[in-house]
N, C-alpha and C positions, 0 to 999 in steps of 0.2 A: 617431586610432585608434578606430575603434568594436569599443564590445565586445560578444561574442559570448556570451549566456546558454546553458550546455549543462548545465543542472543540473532541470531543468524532472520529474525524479523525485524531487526534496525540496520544488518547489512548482513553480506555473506562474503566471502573470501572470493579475490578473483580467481575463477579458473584456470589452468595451464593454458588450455585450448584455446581461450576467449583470449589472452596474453600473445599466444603467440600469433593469434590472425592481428592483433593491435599493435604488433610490433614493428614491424615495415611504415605504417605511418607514425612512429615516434622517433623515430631512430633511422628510416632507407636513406638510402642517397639522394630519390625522389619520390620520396612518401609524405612531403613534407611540402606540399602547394597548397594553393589557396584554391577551395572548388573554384570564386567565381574568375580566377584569372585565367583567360583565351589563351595562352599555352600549355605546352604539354603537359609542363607539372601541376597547371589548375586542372588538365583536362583529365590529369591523371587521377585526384583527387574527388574531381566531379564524380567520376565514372565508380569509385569507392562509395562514392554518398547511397547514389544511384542503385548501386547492387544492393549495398546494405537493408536500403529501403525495400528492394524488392523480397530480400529473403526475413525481413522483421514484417509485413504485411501475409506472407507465407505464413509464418508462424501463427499470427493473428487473424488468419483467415477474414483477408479485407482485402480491397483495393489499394496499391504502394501511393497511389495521389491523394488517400485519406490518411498516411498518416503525416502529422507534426511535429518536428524533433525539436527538444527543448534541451534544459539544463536540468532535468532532473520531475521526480512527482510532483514534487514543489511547483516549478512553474507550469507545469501543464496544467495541474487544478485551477490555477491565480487564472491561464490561460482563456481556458475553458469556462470559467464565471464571466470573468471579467470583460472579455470578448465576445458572449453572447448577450451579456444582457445592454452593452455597447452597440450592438447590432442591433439589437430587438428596437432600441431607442431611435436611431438613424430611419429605419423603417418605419419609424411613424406608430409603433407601439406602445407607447407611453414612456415619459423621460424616467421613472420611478416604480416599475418592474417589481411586482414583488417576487421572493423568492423561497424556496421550500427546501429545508435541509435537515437532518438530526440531529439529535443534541450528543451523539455519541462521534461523529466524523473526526478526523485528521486536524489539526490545527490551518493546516494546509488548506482548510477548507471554511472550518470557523472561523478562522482568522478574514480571511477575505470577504466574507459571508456580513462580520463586523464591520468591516472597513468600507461595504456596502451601505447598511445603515448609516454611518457617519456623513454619508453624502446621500440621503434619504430616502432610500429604499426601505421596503418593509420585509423583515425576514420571519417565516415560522420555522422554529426549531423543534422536530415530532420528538416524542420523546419514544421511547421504547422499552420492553416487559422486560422481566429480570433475565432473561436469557441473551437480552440482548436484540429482539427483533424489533422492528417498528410495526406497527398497526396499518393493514392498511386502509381498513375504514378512517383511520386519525387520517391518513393522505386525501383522503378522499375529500372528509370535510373539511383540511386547509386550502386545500383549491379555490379560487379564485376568479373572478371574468381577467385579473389583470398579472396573474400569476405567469411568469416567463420563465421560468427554470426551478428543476429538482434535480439536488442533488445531492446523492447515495452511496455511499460507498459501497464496493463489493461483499468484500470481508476485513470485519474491522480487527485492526493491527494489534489490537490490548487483547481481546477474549476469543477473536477468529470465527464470530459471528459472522453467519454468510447473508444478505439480505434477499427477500425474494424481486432479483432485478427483472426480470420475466414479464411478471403482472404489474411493478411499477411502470414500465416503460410502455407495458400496453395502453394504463391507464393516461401515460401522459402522451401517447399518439391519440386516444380518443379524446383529447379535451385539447390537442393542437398545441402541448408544453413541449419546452424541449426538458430532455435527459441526460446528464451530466451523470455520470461512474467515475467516481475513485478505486480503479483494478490495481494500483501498487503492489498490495499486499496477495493482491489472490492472482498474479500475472505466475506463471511458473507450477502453483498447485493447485488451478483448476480449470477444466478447457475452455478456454475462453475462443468464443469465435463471433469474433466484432461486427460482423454483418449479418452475421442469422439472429443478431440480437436486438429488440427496439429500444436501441440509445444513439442518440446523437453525437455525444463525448464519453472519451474512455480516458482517465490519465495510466500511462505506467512510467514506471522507473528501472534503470537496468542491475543497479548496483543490490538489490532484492533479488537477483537468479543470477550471481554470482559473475555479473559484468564491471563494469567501470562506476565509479561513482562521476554525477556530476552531467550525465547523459540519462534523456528521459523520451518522452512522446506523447504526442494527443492522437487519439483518433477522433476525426472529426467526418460523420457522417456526408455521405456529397448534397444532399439536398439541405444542409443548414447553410446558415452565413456564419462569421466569425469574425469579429474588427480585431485590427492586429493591437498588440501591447506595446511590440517595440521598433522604433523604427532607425532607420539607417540606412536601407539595404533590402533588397528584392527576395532574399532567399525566403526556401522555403512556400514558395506561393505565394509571396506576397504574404504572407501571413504571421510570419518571425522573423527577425531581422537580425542579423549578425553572422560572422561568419562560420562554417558548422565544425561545431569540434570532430572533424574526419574521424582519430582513431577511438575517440567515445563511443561515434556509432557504429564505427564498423566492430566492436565490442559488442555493441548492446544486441547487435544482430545477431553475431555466435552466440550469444549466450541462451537469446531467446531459442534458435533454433533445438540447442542440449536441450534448455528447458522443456522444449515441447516433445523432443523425441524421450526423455524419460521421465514424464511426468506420471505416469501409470507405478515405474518403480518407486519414486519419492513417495506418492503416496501410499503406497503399501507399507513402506522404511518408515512412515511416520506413525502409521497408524501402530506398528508395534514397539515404536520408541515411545508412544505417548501410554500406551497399556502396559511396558514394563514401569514405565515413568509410575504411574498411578500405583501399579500393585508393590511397589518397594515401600511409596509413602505409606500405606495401606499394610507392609507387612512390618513396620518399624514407629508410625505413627496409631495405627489405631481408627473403630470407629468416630469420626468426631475431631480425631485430629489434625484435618485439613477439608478445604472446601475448593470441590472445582467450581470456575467463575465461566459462563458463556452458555453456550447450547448443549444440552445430553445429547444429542442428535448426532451422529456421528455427518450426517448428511446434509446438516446444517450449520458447519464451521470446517474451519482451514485444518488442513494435517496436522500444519506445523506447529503451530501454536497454544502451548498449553499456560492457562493461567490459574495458579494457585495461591490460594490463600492459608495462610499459618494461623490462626487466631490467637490470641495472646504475645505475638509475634510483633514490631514493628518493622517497618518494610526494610526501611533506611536501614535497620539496623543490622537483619538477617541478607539486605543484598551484600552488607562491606561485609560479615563474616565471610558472605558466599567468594567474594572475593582474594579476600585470605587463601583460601584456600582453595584458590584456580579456578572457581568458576564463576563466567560471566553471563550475569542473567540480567531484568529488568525489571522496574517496576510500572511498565508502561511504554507509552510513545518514547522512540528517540531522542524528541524535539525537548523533553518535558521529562527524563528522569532523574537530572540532574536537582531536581527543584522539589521540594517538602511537599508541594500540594497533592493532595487527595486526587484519583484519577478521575477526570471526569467522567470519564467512560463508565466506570464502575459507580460511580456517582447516580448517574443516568439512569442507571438499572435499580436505583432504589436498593442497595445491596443494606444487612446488617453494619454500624461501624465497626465491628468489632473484624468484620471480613473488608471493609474499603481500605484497612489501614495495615492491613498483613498479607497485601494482594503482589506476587511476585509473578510476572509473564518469563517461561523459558521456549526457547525455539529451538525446533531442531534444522539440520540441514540436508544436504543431500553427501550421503557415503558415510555419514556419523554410523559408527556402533554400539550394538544394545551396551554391549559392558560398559562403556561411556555413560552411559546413561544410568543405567544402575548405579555406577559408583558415586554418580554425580546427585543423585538422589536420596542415595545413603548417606553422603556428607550433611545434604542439605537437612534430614533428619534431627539428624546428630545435633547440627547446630539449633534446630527447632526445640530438641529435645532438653537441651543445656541452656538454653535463656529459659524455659519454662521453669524450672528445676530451681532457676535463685530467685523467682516469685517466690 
Protein backbone atom coordinates (compact mmCIF):
# COMPACT_ATOMS: atom_id res chain seq x y z
CA UNK A 1 0.00 0.00 0.00
CA UNK A 2 1.59 3.33 -0.51
CA UNK A 3 0.67 6.13 1.13
CA UNK A 4 -0.73 9.11 0.12
CA UNK A 5 0.70 12.54 2.03
CA UNK A 6 -2.52 15.22 1.83
CA UNK A 7 -1.64 17.25 4.67
CA UNK A 8 1.22 19.29 2.87
CA UNK A 9 -0.85 22.85 4.65
CA UNK A 10 0.72 21.76 8.17
CA UNK A 11 4.13 21.18 6.15
CA UNK A 12 5.55 20.01 2.96
CA UNK A 13 8.55 17.89 2.22
CA UNK A 14 11.88 19.48 1.76
CA UNK A 15 12.88 20.02 -1.63
CA UNK A 16 16.11 18.48 -3.26
CA UNK A 17 17.13 21.90 -4.63
CA UNK A 18 16.41 23.87 -1.44
CA UNK A 19 18.71 20.73 0.53
CA UNK A 20 21.31 21.07 -1.64
CA UNK A 21 21.85 25.04 -1.53
CA UNK A 22 21.35 24.25 2.59
CA UNK A 23 23.98 21.85 2.50
CA UNK A 24 27.45 23.78 2.49
CA UNK A 25 26.24 25.61 5.50
CA UNK A 26 25.38 22.24 7.51
CA UNK A 27 28.07 20.32 6.74
CA UNK A 28 31.21 22.79 4.59
CA UNK A 29 34.38 23.06 5.89
CA UNK A 30 33.55 26.87 6.30
CA UNK A 31 29.89 26.91 6.01
CA UNK A 32 29.63 26.82 9.49
CA UNK A 33 30.61 30.56 11.04
CA UNK A 34 28.88 32.77 12.96
CA UNK A 35 27.40 35.85 10.63
CA UNK A 36 28.38 38.28 13.49
CA UNK A 37 32.08 37.12 13.87
CA UNK A 38 34.84 39.72 11.94
CA UNK A 39 36.54 36.73 10.32
CA UNK A 40 36.30 35.13 7.35
CA UNK A 41 34.18 32.29 8.31
CA UNK A 42 31.63 34.97 10.19
CA UNK A 43 32.19 36.99 7.05
CA UNK A 44 31.58 34.08 5.05
CA UNK A 45 28.27 33.51 6.78
CA UNK A 46 27.35 37.10 6.85
CA UNK A 47 27.52 37.45 3.18
CA UNK A 48 25.10 33.97 2.99
CA UNK A 49 22.55 35.82 5.31
CA UNK A 50 22.84 38.90 3.01
CA UNK A 51 22.23 37.18 -0.40
CA UNK A 52 19.48 35.15 1.09
CA UNK A 53 17.82 38.27 2.17
CA UNK A 54 18.36 39.80 -1.15
CA UNK A 55 16.84 37.09 -3.24
CA UNK A 56 13.64 36.28 -0.42
CA UNK A 57 12.70 40.15 -0.75
CA UNK A 58 12.95 39.37 -4.86
CA UNK A 59 10.57 36.84 -4.41
CA UNK A 60 8.39 39.13 -2.23
CA UNK A 61 8.67 41.95 -4.15
CA UNK A 62 9.86 44.41 -1.25
CA UNK A 63 12.99 46.01 -0.05
CA UNK A 64 15.78 43.16 1.59
CA UNK A 65 15.92 45.98 4.81
CA UNK A 66 12.12 45.27 5.31
CA UNK A 67 12.42 41.92 5.86
CA UNK A 68 12.88 40.10 9.54
CA UNK A 69 14.09 36.59 9.94
CA UNK A 70 12.60 34.82 12.67
CA UNK A 71 12.02 31.15 13.83
CA UNK A 72 9.29 30.26 12.09
CA UNK A 73 5.12 31.96 11.29
CA UNK A 74 4.96 31.38 14.80
CA UNK A 75 7.23 34.08 15.88
CA UNK A 76 6.75 36.60 13.40
CA UNK A 77 2.96 36.78 14.12
CA UNK A 78 3.97 37.10 18.28
CA UNK A 79 6.53 39.61 16.49
CA UNK A 80 4.50 41.69 14.63
CA UNK A 81 1.62 42.16 17.59
CA UNK A 82 3.68 42.18 20.10
CA UNK A 83 6.16 44.81 18.79
CA UNK A 84 3.84 47.07 17.39
CA UNK A 85 1.63 47.60 19.82
CA UNK A 86 5.06 48.01 22.23
CA UNK A 87 5.85 50.75 19.97
CA UNK A 88 2.66 52.35 19.48
CA UNK A 89 2.83 52.56 23.59
CA UNK A 90 6.59 54.07 23.75
CA UNK A 91 5.27 56.81 21.29
CA UNK A 92 2.94 58.09 23.48
CA UNK A 93 -0.06 56.29 22.08
CA UNK A 94 -1.74 54.89 24.78
CA UNK A 95 -0.20 52.10 27.17
CA UNK A 96 -3.62 49.85 26.36
CA UNK A 97 -4.01 49.76 22.54
CA UNK A 98 -6.93 48.19 21.42
CA UNK A 99 -6.77 45.56 18.97
CA UNK A 100 -8.81 44.22 15.96
CA UNK A 101 -8.54 40.44 14.79
CA UNK A 102 -10.94 37.42 13.68
CA UNK A 103 -12.37 34.99 15.46
CA UNK A 104 -11.30 32.46 12.68
CA UNK A 105 -7.10 33.40 12.62
CA UNK A 106 -4.16 31.00 13.51
CA UNK A 107 -3.66 30.38 17.15
CA UNK A 108 -0.39 32.05 16.42
CA UNK A 109 -2.49 34.94 16.54
CA UNK A 110 -5.37 34.19 19.09
CA UNK A 111 -3.21 33.20 21.30
CA UNK A 112 -1.24 36.28 21.50
CA UNK A 113 -4.12 38.55 20.75
CA UNK A 114 -5.30 36.71 24.63
CA UNK A 115 -2.12 37.04 26.15
CA UNK A 116 -2.72 40.81 25.09
CA UNK A 117 -5.86 41.03 27.15
CA UNK A 118 -4.30 39.49 30.12
CA UNK A 119 -2.10 42.49 30.56
CA UNK A 120 -5.22 44.85 29.56
CA UNK A 121 -5.75 45.53 26.21
CA UNK A 122 -8.99 45.40 24.54
CA UNK A 123 -9.49 42.95 21.74
CA UNK A 124 -12.54 42.63 19.00
CA UNK A 125 -12.67 39.49 17.57
CA UNK A 126 -14.99 39.97 13.88
CA UNK A 127 -16.66 37.23 13.29
CA UNK A 128 -17.28 36.13 9.71
CA UNK A 129 -20.27 34.43 7.26
CA UNK A 130 -20.29 30.92 6.57
CA UNK A 131 -17.98 31.04 3.88
CA UNK A 132 -15.66 32.23 5.85
CA UNK A 133 -15.17 35.98 5.11
CA UNK A 134 -15.31 38.87 7.52
CA UNK A 135 -17.59 41.70 6.98
CA UNK A 136 -16.20 44.78 6.28
CA UNK A 137 -18.76 47.07 7.58
CA UNK A 138 -18.25 44.79 11.02
CA UNK A 139 -14.34 46.29 10.67
CA UNK A 140 -15.35 49.39 10.15
CA UNK A 141 -17.67 49.74 13.08
CA UNK A 142 -14.95 48.02 15.48
CA UNK A 143 -12.61 50.85 14.81
CA UNK A 144 -11.82 52.94 17.42
CA UNK A 145 -10.06 56.64 18.23
CA UNK A 146 -7.57 54.15 20.14
CA UNK A 147 -7.57 51.05 17.98
CA UNK A 148 -3.59 50.47 17.09
CA UNK A 149 -3.57 47.15 15.03
CA UNK A 150 -5.56 44.75 12.72
CA UNK A 151 -4.91 41.73 12.28
CA UNK A 152 -5.95 39.43 9.25
CA UNK A 153 -4.94 36.67 7.92
CA UNK A 154 -4.39 36.15 4.22
CA UNK A 155 -5.90 32.67 3.59
CA UNK A 156 -7.07 30.81 6.42
CA UNK A 157 -5.25 27.43 6.96
CA UNK A 158 -8.62 25.16 7.90
CA UNK A 159 -10.99 26.22 4.78
CA UNK A 160 -8.48 28.46 2.51
CA UNK A 161 -10.61 31.49 2.78
CA UNK A 162 -8.91 34.27 1.20
CA UNK A 163 -9.70 37.68 2.90
CA UNK A 164 -10.23 40.92 1.06
CA UNK A 165 -6.57 42.31 2.33
CA UNK A 166 -6.69 45.23 -0.36
CA UNK A 167 -9.62 47.24 1.23
CA UNK A 168 -8.73 46.19 4.86
CA UNK A 169 -5.42 47.88 4.59
CA UNK A 170 -6.88 50.72 2.82
CA UNK A 171 -9.18 51.22 5.24
CA UNK A 172 -6.65 51.01 8.04
CA UNK A 173 -4.23 53.64 6.09
CA UNK A 174 -7.16 55.97 6.19
CA UNK A 175 -7.92 55.92 9.93
CA UNK A 176 -3.88 55.87 10.54
CA UNK A 177 -3.98 51.77 11.94
CA UNK A 178 -1.47 49.81 11.33
CA UNK A 179 -1.92 46.14 9.36
CA UNK A 180 -0.71 43.05 10.39
CA UNK A 181 -1.00 39.84 7.64
CA UNK A 182 -0.85 36.32 8.56
CA UNK A 183 0.53 35.23 4.65
CA UNK A 184 1.96 31.64 6.09
CA UNK A 185 -0.54 29.84 4.40
CA UNK A 186 -1.06 31.84 1.19
CA UNK A 187 3.11 32.51 0.74
CA UNK A 188 3.91 30.09 -2.31
CA UNK A 189 -0.05 29.86 -3.87
CA UNK A 190 -0.68 33.43 -4.43
CA UNK A 191 1.34 36.49 -5.77
CA UNK A 192 2.01 38.09 -3.08
CA UNK A 193 3.92 41.49 -3.58
CA UNK A 194 4.62 43.02 -0.22
CA UNK A 195 4.98 46.56 -1.23
CA UNK A 196 2.24 47.18 -3.73
CA UNK A 197 0.24 46.07 -0.77
CA UNK A 198 -1.12 48.51 2.08
CA UNK A 199 0.05 46.43 5.17
CA UNK A 200 2.62 47.11 7.53
CA UNK A 201 3.27 43.33 8.54
CA UNK A 202 3.36 40.16 6.66
CA UNK A 203 4.33 36.96 8.79
CA UNK A 204 5.60 33.84 6.45
CA UNK A 205 6.99 30.70 7.08
CA UNK A 206 9.30 28.58 4.96
CA UNK A 207 8.65 25.01 5.81
CA UNK A 208 4.80 25.69 3.92
CA UNK A 209 6.80 25.89 0.27
CA UNK A 210 8.79 23.08 0.83
CA UNK A 211 11.79 24.77 2.80
CA UNK A 212 13.35 24.07 6.34
CA UNK A 213 11.14 23.96 9.24
CA UNK A 214 11.96 26.38 12.16
CA UNK A 215 12.91 29.50 9.78
CA UNK A 216 10.44 32.23 9.14
CA UNK A 217 10.14 36.21 8.35
CA UNK A 218 8.34 39.51 8.94
CA UNK A 219 7.96 41.90 6.58
CA UNK A 220 7.88 45.11 8.13
CA UNK A 221 6.89 48.01 6.23
CA UNK A 222 9.84 51.04 6.33
CA UNK A 223 7.72 53.79 7.52
CA UNK A 224 6.34 51.76 10.87
CA UNK A 225 8.47 51.26 14.15
CA UNK A 226 8.66 47.86 15.78
CA UNK A 227 10.24 47.27 19.54
CA UNK A 228 12.23 44.20 19.57
CA UNK A 229 10.96 40.93 21.46
CA UNK A 230 14.42 39.59 22.11
CA UNK A 231 17.19 40.77 23.20
CA UNK A 232 20.96 39.81 23.31
CA UNK A 233 22.35 40.94 20.24
CA UNK A 234 22.33 43.55 17.40
CA UNK A 235 21.22 41.26 14.57
CA UNK A 236 18.77 41.78 12.30
CA UNK A 237 18.37 45.57 12.85
CA UNK A 238 18.33 45.81 15.95
CA UNK A 239 15.16 44.35 15.78
CA UNK A 240 15.67 40.26 16.71
CA UNK A 241 18.26 39.29 18.58
CA UNK A 242 20.12 35.96 18.29
CA UNK A 243 22.22 34.39 16.17
CA UNK A 244 20.69 33.67 12.55
CA UNK A 245 20.09 30.23 11.65
CA UNK A 246 22.46 30.59 8.32
CA UNK A 247 21.32 27.27 6.47
CA UNK A 248 17.34 27.96 7.63
CA UNK A 249 17.62 30.98 5.47
CA UNK A 250 19.56 30.32 2.94
CA UNK A 251 16.68 27.60 2.56
CA UNK A 252 13.91 29.58 3.06
CA UNK A 253 15.36 31.76 0.16
CA UNK A 254 15.42 28.70 -2.47
CA UNK A 255 12.46 27.70 -1.70
CA UNK A 256 10.75 30.91 -2.02
CA UNK A 257 12.37 31.60 -5.22
CA UNK A 258 10.85 27.66 -6.91
CA UNK A 259 7.76 28.98 -5.21
CA UNK A 260 7.41 32.00 -7.08
CA UNK A 261 8.88 30.79 -10.40
CA UNK A 262 5.96 27.99 -10.41
CA UNK A 263 3.45 29.23 -8.71
CA UNK A 264 1.11 29.68 -11.97
CA UNK A 265 1.78 25.58 -12.43
CA UNK A 266 0.74 24.74 -8.64
CA UNK A 267 -2.05 26.55 -9.07
CA UNK A 268 -3.44 24.98 -12.01
CA UNK A 269 -2.08 21.22 -10.40
CA UNK A 270 -4.45 22.30 -7.66
CA UNK A 271 -7.26 23.41 -9.04
CA UNK A 272 -7.59 19.90 -11.03
CA UNK A 273 -6.59 17.84 -7.98
CA UNK A 274 -9.26 19.68 -6.00
CA UNK A 275 -12.18 18.90 -8.95
CA UNK A 276 -10.93 15.33 -9.47
CA UNK A 277 -10.97 15.37 -5.55
CA UNK A 278 -14.73 16.46 -5.44
CA UNK A 279 -15.99 14.54 -8.57
CA UNK A 280 -14.80 10.91 -7.01
CA UNK A 281 -16.65 12.08 -3.68
CA UNK A 282 -19.49 13.05 -5.86
CA UNK A 283 -19.18 9.79 -7.99
CA UNK A 284 -19.09 7.14 -4.88
CA UNK A 285 -20.84 9.35 -2.27
CA UNK A 286 -23.79 11.00 -3.65
CA UNK A 287 -25.95 14.12 -3.72
CA UNK A 288 -25.88 14.88 0.20
CA UNK A 289 -23.13 12.93 0.96
CA UNK A 290 -20.46 15.33 1.66
CA UNK A 291 -20.21 19.04 2.37
CA UNK A 292 -17.63 21.46 0.99
CA UNK A 293 -16.58 23.81 3.98
CA UNK A 294 -15.13 27.58 2.92
CA UNK A 295 -15.81 29.84 -0.21
CA UNK A 296 -17.53 28.39 -3.78
CA UNK A 297 -15.36 31.10 -5.17
CA UNK A 298 -12.71 29.60 -6.78
CA UNK A 299 -11.20 33.27 -6.64
CA UNK A 300 -11.81 33.49 -3.10
CA UNK A 301 -9.66 30.61 -1.32
CA UNK A 302 -6.33 28.86 -1.57
CA UNK A 303 -5.65 25.96 -4.35
CA UNK A 304 -4.48 23.85 -1.98
CA UNK A 305 -6.79 23.35 0.44
CA UNK A 306 -9.80 21.40 0.31
CA UNK A 307 -11.97 20.95 3.49
CA UNK A 308 -14.59 18.35 3.69
CA UNK A 309 -17.09 17.22 5.63
CA UNK A 310 -18.66 13.54 6.04
CA UNK A 311 -21.77 13.94 8.03
CA UNK A 312 -22.70 11.13 10.01
CA UNK A 313 -18.96 10.71 10.17
CA UNK A 314 -16.84 11.68 13.25
CA UNK A 315 -13.69 13.21 12.40
CA UNK A 316 -11.33 11.53 14.84
CA UNK A 317 -12.63 8.61 13.68
CA UNK A 318 -12.64 8.72 9.82
CA UNK A 319 -8.90 10.58 10.01
CA UNK A 320 -7.36 7.17 12.11
CA UNK A 321 -9.22 5.09 9.33
CA UNK A 322 -7.80 7.55 6.82
CA UNK A 323 -4.68 6.64 8.44
CA UNK A 324 -4.83 3.06 8.27
CA UNK A 325 -4.71 3.07 5.31
CA UNK A 326 -1.81 5.59 4.17
CA UNK A 327 -3.45 8.57 4.04
CA UNK A 328 -2.58 11.62 5.95
CA UNK A 329 -4.97 14.27 6.11
CA UNK A 330 -6.34 16.83 9.06
CA UNK A 331 -8.89 17.84 10.83
CA UNK A 332 -7.71 21.36 11.06
CA UNK A 333 -4.65 23.56 12.33
CA UNK A 334 -1.53 21.69 12.92
CA UNK A 335 -1.18 23.30 16.31
CA UNK A 336 -4.68 21.72 17.37
CA UNK A 337 -5.46 18.27 15.51
CA UNK A 338 -4.18 16.29 17.95
CA UNK A 339 -6.97 17.58 20.39
CA UNK A 340 -11.13 16.49 20.46
CA UNK A 341 -12.12 20.15 20.12
CA UNK A 342 -14.51 21.25 17.57
CA UNK A 343 -12.56 23.74 15.01
CA UNK A 344 -12.92 27.01 15.83
CA UNK A 345 -12.66 27.93 12.48
CA UNK A 346 -15.58 26.20 11.47
CA UNK A 347 -17.19 27.01 14.59
CA UNK A 348 -16.85 30.79 13.52
CA UNK A 349 -18.78 30.09 10.43
CA UNK A 350 -21.76 29.21 12.35
CA UNK A 351 -21.58 25.69 10.43
CA UNK A 352 -24.51 22.82 11.03
CA UNK A 353 -23.00 20.28 14.09
CA UNK A 354 -23.67 17.63 12.22
CA UNK A 355 -20.91 19.29 9.50
CA UNK A 356 -18.35 20.86 12.59
CA UNK A 357 -17.79 17.42 13.79
CA UNK A 358 -17.16 15.36 10.25
CA UNK A 359 -15.14 18.34 8.93
CA UNK A 360 -11.74 16.72 7.57
CA UNK A 361 -9.02 19.42 5.65
CA UNK A 362 -6.87 17.55 2.87
CA UNK A 363 -3.98 19.47 0.97
CA UNK A 364 -2.43 19.03 -1.90
CA UNK A 365 1.28 19.83 -2.95
CA UNK A 366 3.26 20.62 -5.57
CA UNK A 367 4.03 17.46 -8.43
CA UNK A 368 1.34 15.36 -6.44
CA UNK A 369 -0.80 13.31 -9.15
CA UNK A 370 -4.45 13.07 -10.22
CA UNK A 371 -4.32 9.17 -9.64
CA UNK A 372 -3.09 9.98 -6.17
CA UNK A 373 -5.77 11.74 -5.55
CA UNK A 374 -8.39 9.64 -6.94
CA UNK A 375 -7.26 6.84 -5.09
CA UNK A 376 -7.05 8.63 -2.09
CA UNK A 377 -10.49 9.80 -2.29
CA UNK A 378 -11.97 6.55 -3.20
CA UNK A 379 -10.54 5.10 0.11
CA UNK A 380 -11.83 7.90 1.88
CA UNK A 381 -15.35 6.93 0.47
CA UNK A 382 -15.17 3.58 1.30
CA UNK A 383 -14.45 4.36 4.62
CA UNK A 384 -17.33 7.05 4.83
CA UNK A 385 -19.37 4.61 3.17
CA UNK A 386 -18.69 1.58 5.97
CA UNK A 387 -19.12 3.58 9.30
CA UNK A 388 -22.51 4.84 7.85
CA UNK A 389 -23.61 1.30 7.01
CA UNK A 390 -23.29 -0.10 10.99
CA UNK A 391 -25.62 2.96 11.94
Amino acid sequence: MNDIYLDHAATTPLHPAVFERMLPHLSGVSGFGNPSSTHRFGMAARLAVSDARDRLAAALHCDSRQLIFTSGGTESDNLAIFGSIAAAASKGKGQKGHIITSQIEHHAVLHTCEQLQRAGHEVTYLPVDTTGLIRIEDLERAIRPDTVLISIMFGNNEVGTLQPIRAIGELARSRGILFHVDAVQALGHIDLQASQLPVDFMSFSAHKIQGPKGTGALYCAPHVHLSPQLFGGSQERKRRAGTENVAGIVGFAAAAELAVQNIGQLQQNCAKLRQKMVETFQKFLGDGGFVENGHPDASHRLPHIVNVSFPGVDTETLLMNLDLEGIAAASGSACTSGSLEVSHVLQAMQLPEEVLRSAVRFSFGAGQPEDEIVLAAERAATIVSRIRNRK
